[in-house]
N, C-alpha and C positions, 0 to 999 in steps of 0.2 A: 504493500500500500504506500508506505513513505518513497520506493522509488519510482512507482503513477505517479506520485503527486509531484516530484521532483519534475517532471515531463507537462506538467499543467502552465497554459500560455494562461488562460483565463479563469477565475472565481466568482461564478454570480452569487451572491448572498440577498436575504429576503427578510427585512424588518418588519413587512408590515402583516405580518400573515396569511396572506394569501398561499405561500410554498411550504409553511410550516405548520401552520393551522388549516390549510383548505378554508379560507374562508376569502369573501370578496366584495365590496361593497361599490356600488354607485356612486363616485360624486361629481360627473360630470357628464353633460346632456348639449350634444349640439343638434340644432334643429334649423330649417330657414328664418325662424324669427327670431333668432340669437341664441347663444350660449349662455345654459344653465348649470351652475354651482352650487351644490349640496353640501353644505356645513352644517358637521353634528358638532354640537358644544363640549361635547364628553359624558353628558350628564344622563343621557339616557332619553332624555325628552325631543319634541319635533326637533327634525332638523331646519337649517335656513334652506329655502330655494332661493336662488339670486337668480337673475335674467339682465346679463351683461349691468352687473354691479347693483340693479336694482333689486330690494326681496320681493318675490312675490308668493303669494297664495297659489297653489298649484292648481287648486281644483277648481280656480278662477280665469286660467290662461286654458285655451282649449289646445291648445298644440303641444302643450306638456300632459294635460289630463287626456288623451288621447293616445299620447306618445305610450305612457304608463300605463294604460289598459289593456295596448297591444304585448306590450311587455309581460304581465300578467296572465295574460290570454293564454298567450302560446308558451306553455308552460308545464313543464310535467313535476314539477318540485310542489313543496305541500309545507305550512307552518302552522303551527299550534300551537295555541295562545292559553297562558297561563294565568293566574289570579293576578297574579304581580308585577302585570307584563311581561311578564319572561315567554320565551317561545320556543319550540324545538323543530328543526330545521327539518327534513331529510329530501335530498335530493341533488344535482347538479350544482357546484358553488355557484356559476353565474346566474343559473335559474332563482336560485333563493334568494341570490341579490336584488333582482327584479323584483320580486318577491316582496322583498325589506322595501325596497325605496316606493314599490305602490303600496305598501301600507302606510307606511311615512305622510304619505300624500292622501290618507284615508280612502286608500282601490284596495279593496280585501277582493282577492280571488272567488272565494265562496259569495259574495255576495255579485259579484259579477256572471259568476254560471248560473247564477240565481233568473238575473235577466237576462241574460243571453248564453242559453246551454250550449252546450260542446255538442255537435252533432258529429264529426267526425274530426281526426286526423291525420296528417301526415308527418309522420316520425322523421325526426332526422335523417336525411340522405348526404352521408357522405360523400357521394358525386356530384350532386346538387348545394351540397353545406347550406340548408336550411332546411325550415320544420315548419310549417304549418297548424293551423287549427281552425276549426269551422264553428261558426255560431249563430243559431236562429236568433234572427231581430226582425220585429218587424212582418214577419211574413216573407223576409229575405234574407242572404246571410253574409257577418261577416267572417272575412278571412283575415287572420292575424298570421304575422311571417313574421322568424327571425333567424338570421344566418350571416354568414361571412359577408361584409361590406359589397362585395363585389359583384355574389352572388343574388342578393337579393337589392342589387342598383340595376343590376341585369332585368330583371321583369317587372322594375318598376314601369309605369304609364306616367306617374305624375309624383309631384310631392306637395301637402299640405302644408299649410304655414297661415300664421295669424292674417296673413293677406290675399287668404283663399287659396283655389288649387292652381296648380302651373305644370301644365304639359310637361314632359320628361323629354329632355335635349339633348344630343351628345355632351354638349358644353355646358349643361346643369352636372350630366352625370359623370363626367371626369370631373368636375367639381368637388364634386361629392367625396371623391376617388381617391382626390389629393388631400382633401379634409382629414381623411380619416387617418390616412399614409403621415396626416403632420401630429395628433393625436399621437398615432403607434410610437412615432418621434418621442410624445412626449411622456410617455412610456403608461398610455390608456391601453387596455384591452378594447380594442371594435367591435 
């Protein structure tokens, strides 16, 4: 062992849990109507949502409450909530992060298949790298996706933003492409 490690060019090490503890948390959300910032105080209680330095109420801004239901939607992870707040997690880390951060923003899962039940799925495909989920609304249904940046930039049509919808464009969607690619830079999970 000590003569591997002698042959070591690189050491990535992991303070914040995620490598050590499998855990992973949400604090950062880009969208067309700006960049949103989630700051937990430590205490345990709401976090801030910010929207390019301003706090806002989430469940006030439709592009973040929105954002966050498709998050929760498409989702096979599960949390359960204790007397004292506490919760127990089981399921994918990123999944439960969704998870967290729509509850944060009061979108509980269960009360969302409440009104709009899961008719059907599609499970992750690793050739495709995204996952699907189907929900009666309406008389009609929606589809919730989530998946590698690229793959689901690939069969977008359009993207929502607090300034309505906007056709989907090459140069929307390498946009998008390079957003994400300066994120990974800045060492966010996509």
């Amino acid at each position: 062992a000590v003569e591997t490690l002698g042959a070591v060019d690189v050491i990535c090490t992991d303070k914040t849990g995620t490598l050590t503890e499998n855990k992973m948390t949400v604090n950062w959300i880009a969208t067309p109507s700006g960049d949103i910032e989630i700051k937990e105080d430590g205490s345990g209680g709401k976090p801030t949502f910010s929207m390019d330095g301003e706090d806002v109420d989430p469940s006030n801004v439709q592009v973040i409450r929105e954002l966050l239901k498709t998050g929760v939607l498409c989702n096979n992870a599960s949390l359960k909530y204790g007397v004292h707040g506490d919760y127990k997690a089981v399921g994918d880390p990123m999944e439960v992060a969704l998870l967290l951060v729509g509850a944060k923003a009061g979108i509980y899962r269960d009360d969302l298949l409440s009104a709009l039940p899961e008719v059907h799925e599609e499970a992750f495909d690793p050739s495709l790298n995204m996952m699907a989920t189907f929900h009666e609304e309406n008389g009609q249904y929606r589809v919730a996706v989530k998946g590698a940046p690229e793959s689901v930039l690939e069969v977008c049509s359009g993207v929502s933003g607090q300034n309505g919808y906007i056709e989907m464009s090459k140069k929307i969607r390498e946009g998008w492409i390079d957003r994400n690619k300066e994120l990974t830079e800045r060492g966010f999970r996509v």
